[in-house]
C-alpha positions in Angstrom: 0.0 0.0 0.0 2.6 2.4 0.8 4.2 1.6 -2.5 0.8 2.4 -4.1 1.1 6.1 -2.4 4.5 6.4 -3.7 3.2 5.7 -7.5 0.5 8.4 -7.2 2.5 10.9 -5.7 5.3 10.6 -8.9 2.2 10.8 -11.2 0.8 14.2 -9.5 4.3 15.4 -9.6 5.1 15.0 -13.1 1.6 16.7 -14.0 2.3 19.4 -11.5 6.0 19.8 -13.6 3.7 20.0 -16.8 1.1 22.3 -15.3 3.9 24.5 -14.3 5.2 25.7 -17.4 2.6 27.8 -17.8 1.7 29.1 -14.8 3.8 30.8 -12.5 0.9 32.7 -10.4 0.7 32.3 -6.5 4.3 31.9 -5.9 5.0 33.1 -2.1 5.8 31.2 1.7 5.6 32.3 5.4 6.3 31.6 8.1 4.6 31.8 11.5 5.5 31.1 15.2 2.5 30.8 17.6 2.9 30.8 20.9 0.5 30.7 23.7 -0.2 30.7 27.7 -3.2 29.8 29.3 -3.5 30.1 33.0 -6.2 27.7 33.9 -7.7 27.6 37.9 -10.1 24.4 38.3 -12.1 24.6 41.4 -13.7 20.7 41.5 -15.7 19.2 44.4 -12.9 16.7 45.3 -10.1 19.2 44.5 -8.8 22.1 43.6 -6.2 22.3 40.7 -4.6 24.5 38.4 -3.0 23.8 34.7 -2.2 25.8 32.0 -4.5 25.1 29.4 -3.8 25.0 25.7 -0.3 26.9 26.8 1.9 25.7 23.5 4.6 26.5 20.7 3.5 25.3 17.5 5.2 26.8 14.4 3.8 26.9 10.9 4.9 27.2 7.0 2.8 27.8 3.8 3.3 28.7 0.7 2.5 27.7 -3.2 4.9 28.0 -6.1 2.2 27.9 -8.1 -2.2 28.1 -8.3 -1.1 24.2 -8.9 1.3 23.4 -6.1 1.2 24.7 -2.4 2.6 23.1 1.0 1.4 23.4 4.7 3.9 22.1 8.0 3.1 22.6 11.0 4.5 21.2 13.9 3.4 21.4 17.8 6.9 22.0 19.4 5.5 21.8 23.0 2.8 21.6 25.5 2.4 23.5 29.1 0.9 21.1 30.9 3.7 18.1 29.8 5.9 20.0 32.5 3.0 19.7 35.2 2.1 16.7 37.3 3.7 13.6 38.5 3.6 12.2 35.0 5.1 15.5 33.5 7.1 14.5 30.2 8.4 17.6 28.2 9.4 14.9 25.6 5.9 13.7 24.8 5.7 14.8 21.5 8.5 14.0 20.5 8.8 10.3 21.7 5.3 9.7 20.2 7.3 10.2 16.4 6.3 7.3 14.0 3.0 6.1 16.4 -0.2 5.9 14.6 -2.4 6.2 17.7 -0.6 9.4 19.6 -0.3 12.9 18.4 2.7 13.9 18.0 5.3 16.9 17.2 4.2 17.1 13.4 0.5 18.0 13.0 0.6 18.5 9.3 2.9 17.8 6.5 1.1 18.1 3.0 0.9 18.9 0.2 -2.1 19.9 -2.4 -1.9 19.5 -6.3 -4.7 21.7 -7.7 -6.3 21.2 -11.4 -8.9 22.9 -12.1 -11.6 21.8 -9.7 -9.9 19.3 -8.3 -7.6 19.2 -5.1 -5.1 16.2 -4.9 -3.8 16.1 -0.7 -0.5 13.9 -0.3 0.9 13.8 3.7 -0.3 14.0 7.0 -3.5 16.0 7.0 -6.4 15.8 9.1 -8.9 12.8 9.1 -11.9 13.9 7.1 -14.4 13.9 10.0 -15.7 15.9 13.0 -17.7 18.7 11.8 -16.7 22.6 12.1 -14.7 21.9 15.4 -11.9 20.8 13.4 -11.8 24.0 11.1 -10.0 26.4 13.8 -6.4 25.2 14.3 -4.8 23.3 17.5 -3.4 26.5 18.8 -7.1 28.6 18.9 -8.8 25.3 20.4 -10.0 26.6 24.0 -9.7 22.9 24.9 -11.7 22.5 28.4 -14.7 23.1 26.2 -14.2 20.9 23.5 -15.6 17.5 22.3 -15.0 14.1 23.2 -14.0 13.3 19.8 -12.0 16.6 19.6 -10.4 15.4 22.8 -9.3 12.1 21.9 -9.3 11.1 18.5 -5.2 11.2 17.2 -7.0 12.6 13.9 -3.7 13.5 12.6 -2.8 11.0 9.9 -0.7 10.0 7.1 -2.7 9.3 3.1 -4.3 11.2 0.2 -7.3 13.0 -0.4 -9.3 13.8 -3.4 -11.5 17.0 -3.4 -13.2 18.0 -6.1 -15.4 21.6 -6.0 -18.3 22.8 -7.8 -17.9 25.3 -10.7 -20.0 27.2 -8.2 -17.7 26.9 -5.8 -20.6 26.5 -3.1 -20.3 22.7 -2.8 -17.1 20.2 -2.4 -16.8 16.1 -2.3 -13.8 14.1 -0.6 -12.7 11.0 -0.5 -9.7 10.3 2.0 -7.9 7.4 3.2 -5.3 8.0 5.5 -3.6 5.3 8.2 -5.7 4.2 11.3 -5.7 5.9 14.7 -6.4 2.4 16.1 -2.8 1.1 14.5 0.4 0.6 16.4 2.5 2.9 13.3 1.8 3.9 10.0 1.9 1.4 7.1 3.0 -1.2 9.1 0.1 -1.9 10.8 -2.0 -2.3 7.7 -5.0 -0.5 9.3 -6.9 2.4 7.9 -9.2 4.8 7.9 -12.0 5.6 4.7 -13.6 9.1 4.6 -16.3 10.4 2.5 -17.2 14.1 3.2 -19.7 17.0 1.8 -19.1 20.2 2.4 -20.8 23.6 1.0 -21.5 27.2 1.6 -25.2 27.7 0.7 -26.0 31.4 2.1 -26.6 31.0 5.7 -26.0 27.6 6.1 -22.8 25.7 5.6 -22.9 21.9 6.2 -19.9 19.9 6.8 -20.9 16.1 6.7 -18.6 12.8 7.2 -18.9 9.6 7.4 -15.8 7.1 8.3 -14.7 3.7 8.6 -11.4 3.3 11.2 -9.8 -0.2 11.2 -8.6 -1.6 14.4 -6.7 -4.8 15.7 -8.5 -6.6 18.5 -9.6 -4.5 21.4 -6.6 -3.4 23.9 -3.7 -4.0 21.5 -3.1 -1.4 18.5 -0.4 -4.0 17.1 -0.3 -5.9 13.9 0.2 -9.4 16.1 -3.8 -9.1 17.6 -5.9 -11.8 16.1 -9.1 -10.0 15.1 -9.5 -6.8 13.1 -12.3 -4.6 13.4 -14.8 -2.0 11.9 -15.7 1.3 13.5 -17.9 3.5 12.1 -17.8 7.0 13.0 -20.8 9.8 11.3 -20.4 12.9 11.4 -23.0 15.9 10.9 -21.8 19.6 10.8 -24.1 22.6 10.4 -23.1 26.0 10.8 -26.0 29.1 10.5 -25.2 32.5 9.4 -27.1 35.3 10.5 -25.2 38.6 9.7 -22.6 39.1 13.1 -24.3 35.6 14.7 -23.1 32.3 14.3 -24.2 29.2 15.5 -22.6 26.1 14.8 -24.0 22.1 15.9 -21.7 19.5 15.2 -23.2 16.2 16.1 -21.4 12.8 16.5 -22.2 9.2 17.4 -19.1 9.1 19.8 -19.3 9.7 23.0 -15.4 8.6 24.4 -13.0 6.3 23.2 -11.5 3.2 25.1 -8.9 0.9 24.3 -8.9 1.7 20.3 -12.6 1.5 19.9 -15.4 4.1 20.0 -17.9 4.2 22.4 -21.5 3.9 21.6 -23.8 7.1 22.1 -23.7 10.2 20.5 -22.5 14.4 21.4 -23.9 17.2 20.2 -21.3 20.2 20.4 -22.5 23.3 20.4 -21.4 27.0 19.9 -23.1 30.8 19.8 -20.5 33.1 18.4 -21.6 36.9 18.0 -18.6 39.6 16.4 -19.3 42.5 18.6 -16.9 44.1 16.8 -13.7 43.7 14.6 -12.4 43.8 18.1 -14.4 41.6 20.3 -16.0 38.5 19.4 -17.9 36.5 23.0 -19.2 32.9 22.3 -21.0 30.3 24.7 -19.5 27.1 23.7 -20.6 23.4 25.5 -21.0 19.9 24.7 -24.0 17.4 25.2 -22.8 14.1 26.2 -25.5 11.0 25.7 -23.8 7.5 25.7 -25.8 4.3 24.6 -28.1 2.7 27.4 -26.0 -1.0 26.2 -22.6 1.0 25.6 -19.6 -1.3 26.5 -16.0 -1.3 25.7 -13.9 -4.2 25.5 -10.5 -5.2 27.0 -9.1 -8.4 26.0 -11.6 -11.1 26.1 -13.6 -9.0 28.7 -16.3 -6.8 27.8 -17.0 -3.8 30.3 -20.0 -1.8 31.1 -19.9 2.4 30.1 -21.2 3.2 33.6 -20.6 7.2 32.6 -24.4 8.9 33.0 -25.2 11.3 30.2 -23.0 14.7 30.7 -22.6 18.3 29.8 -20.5 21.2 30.3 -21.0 25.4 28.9 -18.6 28.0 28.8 -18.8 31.9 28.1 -16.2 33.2 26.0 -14.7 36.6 25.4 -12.0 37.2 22.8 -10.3 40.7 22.4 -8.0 41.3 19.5 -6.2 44.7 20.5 -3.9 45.2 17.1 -5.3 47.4 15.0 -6.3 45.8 11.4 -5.2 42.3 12.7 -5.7 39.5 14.7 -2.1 38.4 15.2 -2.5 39.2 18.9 -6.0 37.2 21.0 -6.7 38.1 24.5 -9.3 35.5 25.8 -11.2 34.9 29.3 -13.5 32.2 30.0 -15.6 31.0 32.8 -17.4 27.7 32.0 -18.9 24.5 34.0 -18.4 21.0 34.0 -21.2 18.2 35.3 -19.6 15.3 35.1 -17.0 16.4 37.1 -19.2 18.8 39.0 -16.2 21.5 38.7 -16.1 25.4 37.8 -13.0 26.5 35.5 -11.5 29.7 34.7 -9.3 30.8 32.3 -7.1 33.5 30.8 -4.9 33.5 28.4 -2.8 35.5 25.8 -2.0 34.0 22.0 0.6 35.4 19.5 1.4 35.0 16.1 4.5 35.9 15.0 3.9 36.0 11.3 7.4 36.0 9.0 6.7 36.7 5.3 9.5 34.9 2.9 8.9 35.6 -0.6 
């Protein structure tokens, strides 16, 4: 299979050398440095705690050479909390390199190969599921608010994608199949993940649909030595709503958590009411609606355990304040937000910069 990646990514290339000598538009790269610090209090019934959020480095280059040809890297350098705790491991990232089923220090490395209306993706992109969550980058995530899915999904994999858009440009098809989350490392494994996804831009409604199939090994053991490999279906249905400076976005799922490489039944509604006060300010309430299956059950081994989690929810308010004038380069953000499950208040606040280095 890998071999098979390797033969279509020659062929793309050799058009994209064809397609090139005639079009030299779009030619540019920058580079950006992100870098943010959230200071997180957590006020629980049991405890009392305090982390620092999304605090992270990431760093991030783009460019095209070409309307045919353009690249995206970006790489997650570090994480505030891996230097919290007893199990505090600055190195996390970094020691998760060539593991299918952790995240590691290279979030995307692709490429896209553009004719006409179709998009060609070669790399490690993002697995074509999980609604509008997944349209804001790692780095703008305000994470004690978001999904399940969002949460623990490794959704950052290595395969193609085909795209192709409308001549209206209001609708676009992909098909996508990357390496499985659920595999011990890439290739090797021999697991995968399918995609099929419908996205559009119809006025004031924008859908983002999905619908894919994740291989795993047998329950517990991500490796390609477990006897019995699986199915898992994961759909996924993302509506946004425009209404001039309101937004309101519903991204619903049929996850509700993920054990030992297999989804658990039920299904989570994320939610989110963004109004743009101004150019300045934008304030949001943001929260999730957790419902698992009545008969959900993970399995471990040869033993199959009952979900005992009761549904769940949690809602956040959210203010973001961009001080630069004629940019948003610099985000000041507070939130203040509640949890059920663990019957816990947060609050957080935070600064985010992005350093923004223009090459060519």
């Amino acid at each position: 299979m890998k071999k098979y990646f390797l033969s279509i990514a020659a062929l793309l290339l050799g058009l994209l050398a064809h397609s090139q000598e005639a079009d030299d538009l779009g030619n540019y790269a920058e580079v950006s440095v992100i870098a943010r610090l959230d200071l997180n209090p957590f006020f629980g019934k049991d405890a009392t705690e305090f982390t620092l959020g999304n605090s992270s480095l990431y760093t991030l280059f783009e460019g095209s050479a070409s309307d045919h040809f353009s690249w995206t890297l970006a790489n997650h350098w570090f994480s505030g909390n891996s230097f919290l705790g007893e199990e505090a491991d600055p190195w996390a990232f970094f020691n998760a390199l060539g593991k299918s089923y952790e995240t590691n220090f290279i979030d995307l490395a692709y490429v896209d190969l553009t004719f006409g209306n179709w998009t060609f993706n070669l790399g490690k992109n993002c697995i074509a599921t999980g609604g509008h969550e997944y349209d804001d980058y790692d780095w703008m995530v305000h994470t004690g608010l978001a999904s399940p899915l969002w949460s623990c999904l490794a959704c950052y994999q290595w395969g193609g994608k085909v795209t192709y858009t409308t001549p209206s440009e209001m609708s676009n098809f992909s098909l996508q199949m990357t390496t499985s989350p659920f595999g011990e490392k890439p290739f090797s494994s021999g697991l995968w993940t399918w995609s099929a996804q419908w996205g559009g831009e119809y006025g004031w409604y924008a859908p983002l649909w999905s619908v894919s199939l994740f291989q795993s090994m047998s329950p517990g053991d991500p490796s390609p030595k477990a006897p019995v490999k699986q199915n898992n279906w994961l759909i996924s249905l993302g509506n946004q709503f425009l209404f001039n400076d309101w937004t309101i976005t519903l991204d619903w799922s049929n996850c509700v958590d993920m054990s030992d490489y297999q989804f658990v039944k039920g299904w989570t509604l994320h939610g989110v009411v963004n109004y743009a006060i101004s150019d300045k300010f934008d304030v949001s309430l943001r929260g999730n609606w957790v419902v698992p299956a009545a008969d959900a059950t993970f399995q471990t081994g040869d033993q199959i355990i009952q979900y005992d989690i009761e549904p769940w929810w949690n809602i956040g308010a959210i203010c973001e304040f961009y001080p630069l004038r004629d940019s948003r380069d610099l985000r000041l953000h507070a939130i203040a937000q509640y949890d059920k499950l663990q019957s816990a208040f947060a609050f957080n606040i935070g600064i985010l910069y992005n350093l923004n280095i223009k090459l060519w």
